[in-house]
N, C-alpha and C positions, 0 to 999 in steps of 0.2 A: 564624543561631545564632552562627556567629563573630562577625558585628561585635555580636550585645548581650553577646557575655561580653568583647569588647574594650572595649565603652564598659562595663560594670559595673567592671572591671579598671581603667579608667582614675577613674572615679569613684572608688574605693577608695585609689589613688594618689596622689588630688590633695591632700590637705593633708599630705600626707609631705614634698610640695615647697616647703612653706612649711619655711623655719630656726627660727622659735621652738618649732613643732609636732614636731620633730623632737626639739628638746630637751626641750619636754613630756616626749615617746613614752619618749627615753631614763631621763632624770630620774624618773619612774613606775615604769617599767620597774626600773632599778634599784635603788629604795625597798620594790617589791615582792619583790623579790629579797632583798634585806637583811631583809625578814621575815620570811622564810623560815629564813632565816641565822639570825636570834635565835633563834625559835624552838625549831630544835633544839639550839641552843647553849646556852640557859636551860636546855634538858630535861638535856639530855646532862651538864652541870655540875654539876646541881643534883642528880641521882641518883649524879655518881662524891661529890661532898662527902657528903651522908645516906643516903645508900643508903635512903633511903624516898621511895615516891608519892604520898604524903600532904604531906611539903613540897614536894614537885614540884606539885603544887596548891594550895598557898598560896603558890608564886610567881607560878606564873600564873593565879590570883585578883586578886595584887599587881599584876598588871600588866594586866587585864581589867577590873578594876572603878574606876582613874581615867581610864582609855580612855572608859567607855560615860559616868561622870560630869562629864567638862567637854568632850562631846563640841558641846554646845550652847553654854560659852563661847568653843570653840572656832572654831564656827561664825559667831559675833556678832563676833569679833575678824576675823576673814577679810572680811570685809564690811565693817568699818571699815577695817581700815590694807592690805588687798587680799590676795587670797589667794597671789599670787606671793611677796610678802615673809611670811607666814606659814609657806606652804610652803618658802621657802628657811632661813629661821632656826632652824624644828623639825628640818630634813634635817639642819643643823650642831650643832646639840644632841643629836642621838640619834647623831650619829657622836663625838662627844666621850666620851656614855656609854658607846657601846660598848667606843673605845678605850680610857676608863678600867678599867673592867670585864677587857679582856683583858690590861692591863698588870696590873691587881693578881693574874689566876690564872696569869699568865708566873713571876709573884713567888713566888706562892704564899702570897700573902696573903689572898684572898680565901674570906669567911666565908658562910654563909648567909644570914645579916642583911642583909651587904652586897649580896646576888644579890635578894633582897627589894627592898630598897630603888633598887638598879640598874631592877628590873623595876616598882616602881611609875611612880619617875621616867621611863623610857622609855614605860609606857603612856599617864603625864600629857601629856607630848610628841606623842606619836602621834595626841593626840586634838585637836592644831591642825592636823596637816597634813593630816588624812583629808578633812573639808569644805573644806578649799582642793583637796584634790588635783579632788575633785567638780565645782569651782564654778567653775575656773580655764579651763575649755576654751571659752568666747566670749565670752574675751581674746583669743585667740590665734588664732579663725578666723573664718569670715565664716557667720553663719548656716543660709547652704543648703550650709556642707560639716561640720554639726554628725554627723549622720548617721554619716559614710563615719568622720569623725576619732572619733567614741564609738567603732565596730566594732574599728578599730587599739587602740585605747587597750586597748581589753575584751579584745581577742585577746593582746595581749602582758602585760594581767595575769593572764589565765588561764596560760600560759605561764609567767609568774614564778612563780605560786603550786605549778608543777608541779615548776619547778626551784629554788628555791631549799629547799625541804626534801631535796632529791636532794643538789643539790651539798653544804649545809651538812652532810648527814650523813658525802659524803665525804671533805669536808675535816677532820671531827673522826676518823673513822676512819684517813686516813690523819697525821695529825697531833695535834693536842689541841684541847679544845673552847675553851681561851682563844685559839687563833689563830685559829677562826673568828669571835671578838666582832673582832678585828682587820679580819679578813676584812669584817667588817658596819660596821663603821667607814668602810674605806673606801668601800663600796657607796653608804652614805649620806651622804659629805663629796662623791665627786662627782655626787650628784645635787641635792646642794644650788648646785653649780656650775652645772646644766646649767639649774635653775629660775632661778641669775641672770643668765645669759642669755639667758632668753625679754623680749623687747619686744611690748607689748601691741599691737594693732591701735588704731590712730587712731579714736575716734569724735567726731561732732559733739555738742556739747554740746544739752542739750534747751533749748527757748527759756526755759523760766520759773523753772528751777529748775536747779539744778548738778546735775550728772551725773562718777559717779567715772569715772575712767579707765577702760578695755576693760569697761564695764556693758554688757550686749546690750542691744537695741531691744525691745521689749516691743511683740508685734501687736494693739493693740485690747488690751491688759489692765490690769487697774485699778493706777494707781499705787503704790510701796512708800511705807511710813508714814514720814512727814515726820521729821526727828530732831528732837525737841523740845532746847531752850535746857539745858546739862549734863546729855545724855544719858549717863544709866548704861550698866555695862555687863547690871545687872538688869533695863533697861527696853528694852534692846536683846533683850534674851531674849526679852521678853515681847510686843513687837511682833512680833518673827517665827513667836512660836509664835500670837499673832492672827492673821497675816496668812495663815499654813497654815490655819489651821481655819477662817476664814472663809470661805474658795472653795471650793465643793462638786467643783472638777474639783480641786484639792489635796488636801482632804478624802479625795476619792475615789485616787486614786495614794496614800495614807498607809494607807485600809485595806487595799486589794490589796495591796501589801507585805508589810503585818502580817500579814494572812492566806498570803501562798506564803512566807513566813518560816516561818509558824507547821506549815506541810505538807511544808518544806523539811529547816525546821533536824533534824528527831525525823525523819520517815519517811526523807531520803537518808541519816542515821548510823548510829542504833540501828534503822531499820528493812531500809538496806539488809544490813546487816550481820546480820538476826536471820534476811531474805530468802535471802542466801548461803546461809547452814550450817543452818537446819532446814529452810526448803520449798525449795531447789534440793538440799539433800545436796551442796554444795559446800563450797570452803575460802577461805581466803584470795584466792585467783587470780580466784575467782568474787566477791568483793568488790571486788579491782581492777580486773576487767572492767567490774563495773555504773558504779562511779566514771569510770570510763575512758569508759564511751559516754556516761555524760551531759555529761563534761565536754567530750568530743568535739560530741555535737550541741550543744553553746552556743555551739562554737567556729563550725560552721557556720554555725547561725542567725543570731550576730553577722554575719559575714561575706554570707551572703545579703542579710540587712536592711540592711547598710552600704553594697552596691552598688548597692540598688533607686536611681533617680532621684526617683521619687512620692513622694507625701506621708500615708499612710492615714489617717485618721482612728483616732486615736490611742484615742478612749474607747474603739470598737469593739474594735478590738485589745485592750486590756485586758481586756476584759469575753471573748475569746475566748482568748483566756491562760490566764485563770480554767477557761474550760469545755475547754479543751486538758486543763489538768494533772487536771481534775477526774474527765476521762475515763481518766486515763494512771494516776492512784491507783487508781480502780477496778477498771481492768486488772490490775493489780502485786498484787490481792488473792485474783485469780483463777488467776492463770500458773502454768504446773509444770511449764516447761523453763527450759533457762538462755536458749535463740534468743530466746523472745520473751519475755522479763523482758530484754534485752538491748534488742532491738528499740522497746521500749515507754520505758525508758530515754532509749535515743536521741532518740526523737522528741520528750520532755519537754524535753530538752536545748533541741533546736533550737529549739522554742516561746519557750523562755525567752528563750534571747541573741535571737531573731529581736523580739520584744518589747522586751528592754532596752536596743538601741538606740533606738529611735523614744521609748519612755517618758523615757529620761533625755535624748533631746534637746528633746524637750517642755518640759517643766523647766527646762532654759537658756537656750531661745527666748523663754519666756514671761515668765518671772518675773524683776524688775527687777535689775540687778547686786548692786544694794546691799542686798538681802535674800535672793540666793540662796543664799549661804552656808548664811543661819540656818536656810533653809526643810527646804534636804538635811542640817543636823543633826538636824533634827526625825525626821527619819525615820533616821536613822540610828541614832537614842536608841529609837525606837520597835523596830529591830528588835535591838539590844541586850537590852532588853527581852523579846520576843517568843521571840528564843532559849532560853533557857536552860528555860523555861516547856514549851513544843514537845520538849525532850528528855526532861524531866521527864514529860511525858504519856506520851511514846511509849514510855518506858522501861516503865513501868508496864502498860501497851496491848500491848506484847509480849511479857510474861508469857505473854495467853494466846493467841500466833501473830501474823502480820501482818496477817492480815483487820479484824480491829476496828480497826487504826491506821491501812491502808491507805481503809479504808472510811469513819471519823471525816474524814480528809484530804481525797476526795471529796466529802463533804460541805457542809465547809466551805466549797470551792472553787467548788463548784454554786451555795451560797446568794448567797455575793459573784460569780459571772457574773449569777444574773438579777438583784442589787440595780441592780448598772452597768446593765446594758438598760431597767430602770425611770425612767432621769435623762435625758430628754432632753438635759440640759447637755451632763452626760457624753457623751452619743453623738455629740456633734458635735463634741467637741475633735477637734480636729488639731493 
């Protein structure tokens, strides 16, 4: 038992010891951080200037809806000029705005309009470095340590996402909300450092055809779409979003997605929350608990699935993902304690991270350099998409208690576990 939690432990370790992965880790790390930072800073700002929630939502509409809309140019551009220099030059542009931003409410010049327009232009930004940040990690490692290096990466953005709301709240409570945009400035000037010091891994060029720099090896998969003679950047769009719908094991990781997005985004907000205070007769504390074990078991499950050495067969996994959470909705529609709404939580957690390792190393292993960018826009447009859709339902659905939304979500879940079992394709990815 000691030597496999020493070799798991050390497997977990090894692309830490690489120096570009490291600055990945950081550079991540601390862009996740800084969103966190805007976040409550946009909030916090935007309610001391109008004292209404209503333009506290049309900032961050401002700043949500050129995020999810050139989330696919954004994707196309990463794949052409590399997603290292994309991620490095968004990091210096969203710390330019911030610091702008924080100079003009230092001044006291700062208007609504201008917090508007702060927040669209950081969302337009936001939406080149997200599929870089995606697509960038086999650049910088060697395939069979995609695994161990996704677990790191996912542990310390669940971690950011936890403190960077914490800390920017305390930094504007014990100070003012314009030196936290300062505060996010800096966050993202040196993570824009830390991305220019990653150096890619050396690859050999493919015999017949040029190959960008740190592009993964693609096992046995069909080649990315050749770039025709003045390729657009509309026609770059449009081969990536060919190139996802044509593979039925892409196809299939784009509906899975959609679907625990769509069981995601509505049942863990409005459902855990409607969960807490009518069927536990709890409060608050019991809403940060349920948040808390899930985001707890993701943490595990990343970290389990990062140590494993094997390889599972990936489609299966999905397709048990699906019948995991579809069992864990149904339960949560049942429960009428807080232990096991707690319990059931967790275990949903762990399914998930335990999954979204091997899922998104999949994804980088297979799929050519030069089109993986676009490929993880796509899906990331999709669940842009998927969201807002999913809250809307369940808002609705929890009118009359959580069973019908807890129960719809099961549902769903169930029909996409047995579609996956039906593809033999699918069954045999790994």
């Amino acid at each position: 038992m000691a030597t496999t939690l020493a070799d798991a432990g050390s497997r977990l370790r090894a692309p830490a010891r690489l120096p570009s992965f490291r600055l990945l880790w950081l550079g991540q790390s601390l862009s996740l951080l800084g969103d966190g930072f805007s976040y409550i800073a946009f909030a916090w700002i935007t309610l001391g200037l109008t004292g209404s929630t209503l333009a506290l939502g049309y900032v961050l509409a401002f700043q949500a809806v050129p995020r999810a809309l050139l989330t696919l140019v954004g994707g196309s551009l990463s794949d052409k000029w590399s997603s290292r220099t994309l991620m490095k030059f968004s990091s210096w542009a969203r710390a330019a705005l911030m610091a702008a931003v924080g100079l003009a409410g230092t001044g006291g010049a700062l208007t609504f309009w201008m917090l508007c327009c702060a927040a669209a232009a950081f969302g337009a930004v936001d939406a080149f470095f997200q599929p870089a940040r995606a697509s960038i990690l086999p650049s910088v490692v060697d395939k069979e340590l995609l695994a161990p290096a996704n677990a790191l990466l996912t542990v310390a953005a669940k971690v950011a996402a936890v403190l960077g709301p914490a800390v920017g709240g305390m930094v504007v409570a014990f100070s003012d909300a314009s030196i936290a945009f300062l505060v996010d400035a800096v966050c993202f000037a040196v993570c824009g450092l830390c991305v220019a010091g990653i150096r890619p891994l050396a690859r050999p060029a493919a015999p017949e055809q040029e190959q960008e720099p740190g592009a993964p090896q693609a096992e046995g998969e069909r080649p990315a779409p050749a770039p025709a003679a003045g390729d657009s950047l509309a026609a770059r769009m449009r081969a990536g979003l060919r190139y996802a719908l044509e593979d039925p094991r892409i196809r299939t990781i784009l509906v899975v997605d959609a679907a625990v997005t769509f069981c995601q985004s509505g049942p863990f907000t409005v459902g855990f929350a409607t969960l807490a205070k009518v069927d536990l007769h709890g409060g608050s504390t019991t809403l940060g608990l349920l948040n808390g074990a899930l985001a707890g078991g993701a943490m595990l499950g990343t970290l389990v699935g990062g140590s494993l050495s094997s390889r599972p067969r990936v489609g299966l996994l999905i397709a048990a993902l699906a019948g995991w959470l579809a069992v864990g909705t149904a339960a949560l529609a049942l429960v009428g304690n807080t232990g096991a709404a707690l319990a059931t939580v967790l275990a949903m957690g762990f399914g998930m991270g335990f999954q979204g390792v091997f899922g998104l190393s999949w994804i980088q292993r297979n799929i050519p350099g030069s089109v993986l960018s676009r490929v993880i826009a796509v899906d990331m447009v999709i669940g842009y998409a998927v969201a807002p859709l999913s809250l809307i339902a369940c808002g609705a659905l929890a009118g009359s208690g959580t069973g019908p939304m807890f129960a719809l979500s099961a549902v769903i879940l169930a029909v996409t576990a047995l579609g996956i079992l039906g593809s033999r394709t699918v069954r045999e990815m790994r």
